[in-house]
Backbone as a ProteinNet text record, in pm:
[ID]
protein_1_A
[PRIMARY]
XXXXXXXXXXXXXXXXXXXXXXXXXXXXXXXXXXXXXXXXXXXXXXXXXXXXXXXXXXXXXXXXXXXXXXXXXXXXXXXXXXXXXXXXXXXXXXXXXXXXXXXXXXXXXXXXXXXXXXXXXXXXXXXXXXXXXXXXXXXXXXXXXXXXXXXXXXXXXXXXXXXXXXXXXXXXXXXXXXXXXXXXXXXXXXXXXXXXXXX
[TERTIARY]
2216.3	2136.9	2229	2198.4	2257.9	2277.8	2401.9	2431.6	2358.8	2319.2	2227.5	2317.4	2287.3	2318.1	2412.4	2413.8	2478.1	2389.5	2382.2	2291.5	2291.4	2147	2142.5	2075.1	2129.1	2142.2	2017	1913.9	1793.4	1689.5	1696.6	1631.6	1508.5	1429.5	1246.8	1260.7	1353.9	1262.3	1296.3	1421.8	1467.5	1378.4	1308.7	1172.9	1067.2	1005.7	947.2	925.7	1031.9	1094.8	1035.1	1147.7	1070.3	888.6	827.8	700.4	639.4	658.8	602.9	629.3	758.6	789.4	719.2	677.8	594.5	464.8	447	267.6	246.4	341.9	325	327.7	392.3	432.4	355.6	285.4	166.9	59.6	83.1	-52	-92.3	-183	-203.7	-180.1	-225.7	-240.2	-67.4	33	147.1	202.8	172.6	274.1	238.9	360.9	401.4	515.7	545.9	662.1	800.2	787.3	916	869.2	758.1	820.1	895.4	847.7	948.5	1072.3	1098.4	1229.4	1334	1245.1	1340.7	1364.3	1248.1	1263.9	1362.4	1380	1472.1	1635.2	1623.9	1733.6	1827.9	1708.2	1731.1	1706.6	1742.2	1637	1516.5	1472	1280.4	1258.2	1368.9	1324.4	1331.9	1412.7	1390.4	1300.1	1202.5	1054.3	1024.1	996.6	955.9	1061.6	1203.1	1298.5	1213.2	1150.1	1146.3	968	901.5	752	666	578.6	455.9	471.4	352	344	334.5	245.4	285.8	154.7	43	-40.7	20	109.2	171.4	270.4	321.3	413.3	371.1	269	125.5	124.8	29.8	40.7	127.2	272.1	410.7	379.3	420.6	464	322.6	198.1	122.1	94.3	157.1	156.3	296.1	437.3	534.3	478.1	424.2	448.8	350.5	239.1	196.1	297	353.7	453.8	552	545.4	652.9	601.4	468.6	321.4	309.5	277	276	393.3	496.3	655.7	588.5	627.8	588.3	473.1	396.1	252.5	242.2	322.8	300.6	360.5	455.1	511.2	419.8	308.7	256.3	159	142	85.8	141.5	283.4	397.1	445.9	389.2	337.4	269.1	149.8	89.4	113.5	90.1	119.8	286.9	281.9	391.8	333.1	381.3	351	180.9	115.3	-27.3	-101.5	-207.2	-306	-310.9	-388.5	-431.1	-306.3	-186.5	-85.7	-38.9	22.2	0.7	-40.7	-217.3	-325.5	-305.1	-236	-271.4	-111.6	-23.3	88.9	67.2	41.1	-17.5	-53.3	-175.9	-269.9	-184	-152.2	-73.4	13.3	128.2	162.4	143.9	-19.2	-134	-100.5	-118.9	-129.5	-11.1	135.8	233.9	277.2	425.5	398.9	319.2	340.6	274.2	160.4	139.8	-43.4	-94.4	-144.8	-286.2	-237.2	-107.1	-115.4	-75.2	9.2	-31.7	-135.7	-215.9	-371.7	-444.2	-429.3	-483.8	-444	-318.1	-276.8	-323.2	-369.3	-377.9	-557	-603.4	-752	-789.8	-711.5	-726	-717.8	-622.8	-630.7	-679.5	-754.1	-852.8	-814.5	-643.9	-604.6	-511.5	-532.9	-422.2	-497.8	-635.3	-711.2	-723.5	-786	-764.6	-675.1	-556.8	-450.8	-387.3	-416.1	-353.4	-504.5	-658.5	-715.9	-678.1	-626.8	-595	-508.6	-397	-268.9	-286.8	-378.5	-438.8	-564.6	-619.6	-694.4	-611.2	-489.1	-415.9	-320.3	-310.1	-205.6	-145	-128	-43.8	-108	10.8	-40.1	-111.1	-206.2	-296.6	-351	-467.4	-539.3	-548.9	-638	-614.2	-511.5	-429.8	-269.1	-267.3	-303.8	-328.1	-379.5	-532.9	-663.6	-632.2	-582.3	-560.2	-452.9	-313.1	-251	-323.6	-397.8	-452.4	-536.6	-625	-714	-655.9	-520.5	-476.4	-404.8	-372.3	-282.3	-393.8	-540.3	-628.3	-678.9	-699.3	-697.9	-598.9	-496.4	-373.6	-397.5	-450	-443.4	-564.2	-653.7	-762.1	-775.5	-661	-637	-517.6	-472.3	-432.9	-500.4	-588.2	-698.3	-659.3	-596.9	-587.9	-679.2	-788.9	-885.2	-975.6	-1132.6	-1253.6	-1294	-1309.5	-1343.1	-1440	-1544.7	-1627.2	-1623.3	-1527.4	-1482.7	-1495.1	-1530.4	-1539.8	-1386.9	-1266.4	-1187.5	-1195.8	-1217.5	-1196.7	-1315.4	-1415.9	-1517.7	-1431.7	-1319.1	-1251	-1134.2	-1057.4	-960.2	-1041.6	-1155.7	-1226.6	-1232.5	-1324.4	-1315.5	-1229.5	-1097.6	-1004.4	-918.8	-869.4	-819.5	-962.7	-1059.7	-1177.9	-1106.3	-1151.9	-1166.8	-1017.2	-939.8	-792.9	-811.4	-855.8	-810.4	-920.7	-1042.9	-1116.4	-1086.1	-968.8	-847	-783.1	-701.2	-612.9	-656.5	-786.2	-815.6	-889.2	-940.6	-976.8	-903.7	-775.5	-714.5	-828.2	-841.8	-981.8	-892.4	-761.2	-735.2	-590.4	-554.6	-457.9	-338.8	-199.3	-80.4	-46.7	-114.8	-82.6	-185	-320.5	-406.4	-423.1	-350.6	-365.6	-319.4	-258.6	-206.5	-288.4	-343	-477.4	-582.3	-610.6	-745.3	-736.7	-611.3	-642.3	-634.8	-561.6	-533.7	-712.4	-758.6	-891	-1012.7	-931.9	-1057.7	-997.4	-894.9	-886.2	-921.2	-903.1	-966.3	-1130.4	-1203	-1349.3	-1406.5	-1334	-1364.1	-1291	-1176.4	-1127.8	-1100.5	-1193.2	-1221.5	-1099.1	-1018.9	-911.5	-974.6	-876.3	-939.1	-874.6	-917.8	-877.8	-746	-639	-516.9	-532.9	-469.8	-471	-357.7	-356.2	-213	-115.1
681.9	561.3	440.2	367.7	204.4	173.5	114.6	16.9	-101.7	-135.3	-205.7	-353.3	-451.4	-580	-605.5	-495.9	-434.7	-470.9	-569.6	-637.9	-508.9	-484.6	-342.6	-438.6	-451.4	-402.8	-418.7	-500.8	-512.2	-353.6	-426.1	-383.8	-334.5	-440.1	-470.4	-324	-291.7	-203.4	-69.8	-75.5	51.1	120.7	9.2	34.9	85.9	-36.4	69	200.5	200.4	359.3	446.4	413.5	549.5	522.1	416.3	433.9	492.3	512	592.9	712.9	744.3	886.2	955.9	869.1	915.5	925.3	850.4	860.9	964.2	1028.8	1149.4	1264.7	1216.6	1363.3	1354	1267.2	1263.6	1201.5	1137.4	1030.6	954	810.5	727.8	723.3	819	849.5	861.2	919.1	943.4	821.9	696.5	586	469.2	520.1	397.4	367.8	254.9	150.5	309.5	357.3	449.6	563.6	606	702.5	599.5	528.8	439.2	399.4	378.6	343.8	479.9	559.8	701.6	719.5	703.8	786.4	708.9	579.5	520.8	497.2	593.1	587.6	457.5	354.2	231.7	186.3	119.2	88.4	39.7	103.2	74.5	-92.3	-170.2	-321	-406.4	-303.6	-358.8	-394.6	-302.2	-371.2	-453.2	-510.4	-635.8	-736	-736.8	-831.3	-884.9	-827.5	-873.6	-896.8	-844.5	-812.8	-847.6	-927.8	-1001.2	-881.7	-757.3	-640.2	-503	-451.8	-292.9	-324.2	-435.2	-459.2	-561.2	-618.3	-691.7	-647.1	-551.7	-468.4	-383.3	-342.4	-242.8	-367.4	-443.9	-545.9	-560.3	-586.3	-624.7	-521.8	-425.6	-326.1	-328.4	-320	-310	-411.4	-566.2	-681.5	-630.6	-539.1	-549.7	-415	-343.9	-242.1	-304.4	-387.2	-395.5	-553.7	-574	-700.4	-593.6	-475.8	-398.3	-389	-291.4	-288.8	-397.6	-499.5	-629.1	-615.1	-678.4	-660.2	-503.9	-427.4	-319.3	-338.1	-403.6	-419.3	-531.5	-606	-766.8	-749.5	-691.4	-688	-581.1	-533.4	-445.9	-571.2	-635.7	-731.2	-710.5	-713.7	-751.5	-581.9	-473.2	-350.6	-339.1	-423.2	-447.4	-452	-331.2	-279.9	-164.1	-124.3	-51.5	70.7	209.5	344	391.2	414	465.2	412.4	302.6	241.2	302.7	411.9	504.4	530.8	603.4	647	479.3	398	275.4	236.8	213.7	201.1	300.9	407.9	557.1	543.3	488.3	478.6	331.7	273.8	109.4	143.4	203.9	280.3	310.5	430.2	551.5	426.5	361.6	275.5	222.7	227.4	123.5	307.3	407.5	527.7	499.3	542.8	528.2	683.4	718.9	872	828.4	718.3	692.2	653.1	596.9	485.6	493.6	612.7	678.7	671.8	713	708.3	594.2	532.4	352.6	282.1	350.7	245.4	307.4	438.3	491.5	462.2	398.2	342.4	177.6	125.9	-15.6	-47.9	79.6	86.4	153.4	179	279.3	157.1	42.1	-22.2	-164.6	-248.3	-332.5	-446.1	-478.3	-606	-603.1	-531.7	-477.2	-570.3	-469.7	-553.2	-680.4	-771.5	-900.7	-957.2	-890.9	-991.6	-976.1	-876.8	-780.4	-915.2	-897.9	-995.6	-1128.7	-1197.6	-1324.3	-1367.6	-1281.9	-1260.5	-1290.1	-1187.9	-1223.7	-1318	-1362.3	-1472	-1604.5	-1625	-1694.4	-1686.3	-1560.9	-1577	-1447.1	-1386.2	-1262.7	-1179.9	-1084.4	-980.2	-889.3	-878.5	-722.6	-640.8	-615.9	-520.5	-599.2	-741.6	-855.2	-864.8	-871.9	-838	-751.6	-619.7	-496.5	-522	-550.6	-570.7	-710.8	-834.4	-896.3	-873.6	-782.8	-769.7	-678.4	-579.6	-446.7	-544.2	-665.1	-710.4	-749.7	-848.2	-908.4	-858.2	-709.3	-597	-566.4	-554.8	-494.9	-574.2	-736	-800.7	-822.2	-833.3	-808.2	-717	-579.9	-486.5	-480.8	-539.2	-584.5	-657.3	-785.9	-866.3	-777.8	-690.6	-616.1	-522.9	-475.1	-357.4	-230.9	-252.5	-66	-57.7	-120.8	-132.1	-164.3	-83.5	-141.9	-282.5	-343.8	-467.4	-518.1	-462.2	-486.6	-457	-393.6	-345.6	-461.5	-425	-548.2	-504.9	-599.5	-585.8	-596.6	-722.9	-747.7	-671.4	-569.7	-462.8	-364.2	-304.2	-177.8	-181.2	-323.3	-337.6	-347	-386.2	-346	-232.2	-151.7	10.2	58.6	42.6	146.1	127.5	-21.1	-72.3	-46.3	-59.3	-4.2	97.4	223	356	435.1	373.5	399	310.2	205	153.9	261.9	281.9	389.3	525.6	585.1	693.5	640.5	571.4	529.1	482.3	438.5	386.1	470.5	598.3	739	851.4	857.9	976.9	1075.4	1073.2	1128.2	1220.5	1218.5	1297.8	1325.5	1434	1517.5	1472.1	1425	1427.7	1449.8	1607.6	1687.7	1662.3	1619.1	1590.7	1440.6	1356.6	1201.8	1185	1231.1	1221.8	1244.9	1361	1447.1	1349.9	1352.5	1231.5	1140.4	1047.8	904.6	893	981.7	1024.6	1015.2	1129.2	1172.9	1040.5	936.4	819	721.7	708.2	638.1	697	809.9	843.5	799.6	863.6	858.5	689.3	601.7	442.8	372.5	441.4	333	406.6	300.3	360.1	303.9	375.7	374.7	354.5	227.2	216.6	295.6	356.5	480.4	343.7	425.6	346.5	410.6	271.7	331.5	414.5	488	571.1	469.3
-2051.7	-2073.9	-2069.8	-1983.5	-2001.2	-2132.3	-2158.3	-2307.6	-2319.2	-2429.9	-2480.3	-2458	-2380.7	-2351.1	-2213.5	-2166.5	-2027.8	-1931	-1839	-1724.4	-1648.7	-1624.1	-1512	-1373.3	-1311.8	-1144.7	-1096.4	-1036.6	-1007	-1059.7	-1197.8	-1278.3	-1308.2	-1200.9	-1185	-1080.3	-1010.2	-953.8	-935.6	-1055.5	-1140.1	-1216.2	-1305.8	-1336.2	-1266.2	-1165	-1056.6	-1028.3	-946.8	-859.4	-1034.5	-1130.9	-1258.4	-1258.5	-1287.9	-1301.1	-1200.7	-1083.7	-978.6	-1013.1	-1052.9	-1066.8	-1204	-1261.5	-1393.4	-1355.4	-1275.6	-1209	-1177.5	-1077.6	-979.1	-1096.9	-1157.4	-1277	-1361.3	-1419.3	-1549.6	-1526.3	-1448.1	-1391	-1460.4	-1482.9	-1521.1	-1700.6	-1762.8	-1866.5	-1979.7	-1870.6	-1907.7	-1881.5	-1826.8	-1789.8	-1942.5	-1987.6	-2119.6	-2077.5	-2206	-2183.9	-2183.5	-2314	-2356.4	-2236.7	-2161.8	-2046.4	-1929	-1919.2	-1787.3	-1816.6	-1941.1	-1965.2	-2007.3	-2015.9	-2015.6	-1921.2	-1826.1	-1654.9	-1602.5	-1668.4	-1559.4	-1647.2	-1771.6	-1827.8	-1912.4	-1898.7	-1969.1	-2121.8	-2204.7	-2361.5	-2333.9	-2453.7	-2458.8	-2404.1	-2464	-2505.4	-2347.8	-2235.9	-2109	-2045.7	-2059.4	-1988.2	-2038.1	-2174.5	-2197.9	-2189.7	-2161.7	-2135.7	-1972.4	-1871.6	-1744.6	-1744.7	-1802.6	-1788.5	-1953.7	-1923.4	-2102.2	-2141.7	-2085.9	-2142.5	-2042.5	-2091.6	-1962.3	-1855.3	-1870.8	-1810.9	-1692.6	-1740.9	-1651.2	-1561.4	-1618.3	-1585.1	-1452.2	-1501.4	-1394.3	-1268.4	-1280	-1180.6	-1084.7	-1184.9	-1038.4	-988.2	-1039.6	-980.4	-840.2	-872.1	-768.1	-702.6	-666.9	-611.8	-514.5	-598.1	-545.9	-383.4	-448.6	-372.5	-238.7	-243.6	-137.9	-52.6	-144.3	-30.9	78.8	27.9	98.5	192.1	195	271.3	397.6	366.1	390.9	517.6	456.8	531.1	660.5	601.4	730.4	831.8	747.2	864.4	951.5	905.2	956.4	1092.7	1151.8	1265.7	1363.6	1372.5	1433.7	1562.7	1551.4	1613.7	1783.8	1758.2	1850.8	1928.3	1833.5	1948	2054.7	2078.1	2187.8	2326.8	2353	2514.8	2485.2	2349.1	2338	2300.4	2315.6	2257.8	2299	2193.7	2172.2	2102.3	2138.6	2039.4	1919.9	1931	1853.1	1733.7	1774.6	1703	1607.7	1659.6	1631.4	1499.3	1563.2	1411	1307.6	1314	1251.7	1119.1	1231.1	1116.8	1015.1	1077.4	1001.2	887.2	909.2	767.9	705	754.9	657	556.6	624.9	503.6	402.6	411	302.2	177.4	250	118.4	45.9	118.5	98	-4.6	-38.3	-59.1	-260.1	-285.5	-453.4	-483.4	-393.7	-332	-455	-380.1	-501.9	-657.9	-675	-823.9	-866.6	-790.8	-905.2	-836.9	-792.5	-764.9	-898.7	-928.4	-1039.6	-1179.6	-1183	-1296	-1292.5	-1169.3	-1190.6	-1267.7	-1209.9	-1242.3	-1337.8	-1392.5	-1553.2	-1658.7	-1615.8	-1741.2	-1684.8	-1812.6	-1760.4	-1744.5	-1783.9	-1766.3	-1627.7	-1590.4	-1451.4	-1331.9	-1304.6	-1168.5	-1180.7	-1264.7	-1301.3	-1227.1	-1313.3	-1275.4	-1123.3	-1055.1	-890	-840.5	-880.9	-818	-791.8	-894.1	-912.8	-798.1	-810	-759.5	-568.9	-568.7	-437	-361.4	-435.4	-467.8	-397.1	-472.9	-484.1	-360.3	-265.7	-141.6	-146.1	-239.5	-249	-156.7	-103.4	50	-17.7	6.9	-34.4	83.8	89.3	174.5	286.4	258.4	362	481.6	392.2	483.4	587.5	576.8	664.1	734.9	722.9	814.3	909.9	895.4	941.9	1040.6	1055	1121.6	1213	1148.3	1275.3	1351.4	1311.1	1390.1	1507.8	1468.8	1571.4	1633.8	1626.3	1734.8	1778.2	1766.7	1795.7	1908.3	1886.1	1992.8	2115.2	2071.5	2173.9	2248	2229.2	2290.7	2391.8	2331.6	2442.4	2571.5	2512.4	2583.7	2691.6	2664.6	2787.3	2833.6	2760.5	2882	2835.7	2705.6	2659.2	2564	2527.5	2444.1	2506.9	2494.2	2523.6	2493.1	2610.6	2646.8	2497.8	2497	2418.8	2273.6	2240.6	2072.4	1984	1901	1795.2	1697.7	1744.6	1704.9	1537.2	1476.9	1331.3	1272.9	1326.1	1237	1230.9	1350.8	1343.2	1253.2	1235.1	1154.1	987.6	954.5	842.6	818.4	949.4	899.6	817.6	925.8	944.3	784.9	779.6	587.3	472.1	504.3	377.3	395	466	466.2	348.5	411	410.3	231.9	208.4	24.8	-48.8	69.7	-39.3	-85.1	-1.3	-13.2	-102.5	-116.4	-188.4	-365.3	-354.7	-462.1	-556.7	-458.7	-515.3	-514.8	-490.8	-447.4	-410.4	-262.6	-228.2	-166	-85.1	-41.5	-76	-76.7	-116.3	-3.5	-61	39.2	156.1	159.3	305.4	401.8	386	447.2	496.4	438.1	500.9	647.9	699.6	805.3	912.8	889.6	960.2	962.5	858.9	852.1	874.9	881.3	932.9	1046	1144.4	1276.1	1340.9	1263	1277	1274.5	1148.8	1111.1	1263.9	1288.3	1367.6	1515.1	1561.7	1680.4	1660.6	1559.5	1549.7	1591.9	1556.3	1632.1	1703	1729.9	1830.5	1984.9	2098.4	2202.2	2331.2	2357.5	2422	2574.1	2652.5	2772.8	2827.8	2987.5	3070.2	3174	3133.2	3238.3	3331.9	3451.4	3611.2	3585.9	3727.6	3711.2	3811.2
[MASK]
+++++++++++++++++++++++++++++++++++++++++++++++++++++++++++++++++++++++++++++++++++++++++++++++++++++++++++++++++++++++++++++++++++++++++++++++++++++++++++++++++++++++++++++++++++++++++++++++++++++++

């Protein structure tokens, strides 16, 4: 355990990294102040040195994890006319699960001062789901605008689909680890209609 008045080392997401790892291992129910600060081998009194309380605490952590989100998705735009539509949209998603998704979406919605404040947050500008759907739209149009997408697709309904479908996974742990991959593969073939290239 770190010594008590000993500056630890980007701290916020020492924390983090343990509260995920407590999610996965106890799930919403097991994430307190003294399991995160064990998991991450620090004193109790650290989380509240950086964070009001553990509701706030909940929040970063789920504002932080989708800026990461965000960061990864935002450059997909600039794929257009690269690889496989399809494959493409399919990894985009998958990022939105991420390997913790589900369990700090389940810790953000277990407690009642959490969503509030993750709403506000994004209300206000912060990258959320928005973020996603807005980048797939506009790779979605790009891709039209070159002819590997049906002319007629309603780009910004498929980039809705495809981010609903994918936060309603995530926000239900509807599906199990080993199966996301399969299924979003699967959600994204089921609507997005690939134009036939010349040879």
């Amino acid at each position: 355990m770190s010594p008590r008045g000993v500056a630890i080392p980007d701290a916020r997401e020492r924390l983090f990294a343990a509260a995920e790892r407590v999610l996965a291992r106890e799930g919403a129910a097991g994430l307190t102040n003294r399991a995160v600060t064990e998991e991450a081998g620090c004193a109790k009194g650290l989380l509240y040195n950086h964070f009001t309380d553990l509701d706030d605490f909940v929040a970063q952590l789920v504002l932080d994890r989708f800026e990461r989100i965000a960061v990864e998705v935002r450059p997909l735009p600039e794929r257009a006319g690269q690889g496989d539509v399809r494959e493409n949209l399919a990894v985009a998603a998958l990022v939105m699960l991420g390997a913790n998704g589900p369990a700090v979406a389940a810790a953000a919605v277990s407690r009642s001062g959490v969503a509030e404040r993750v709403r506000q947050a994004w209300a206000g500008g912060a990258p959320g789901p928005g973020t996603v759907e807005d980048a797939m739209a506009r790779y979605l149009e790009a891709e039209q605008r070159l002819g590997r997408i049906a002319a007629d697709a309603d780009c910004a309904m498929l980039a809705l689909a495809i981010t609903g479908t994918v936060h309603h996974f995530l926000m239900h742990g509807s599906v199990q680890p080993d199966d996301q991959s399969a299924l979003v593969r699967r959600l994204v073939a089921a609507l997005v209609t690939t134009a036939p290239q010349a040879d």
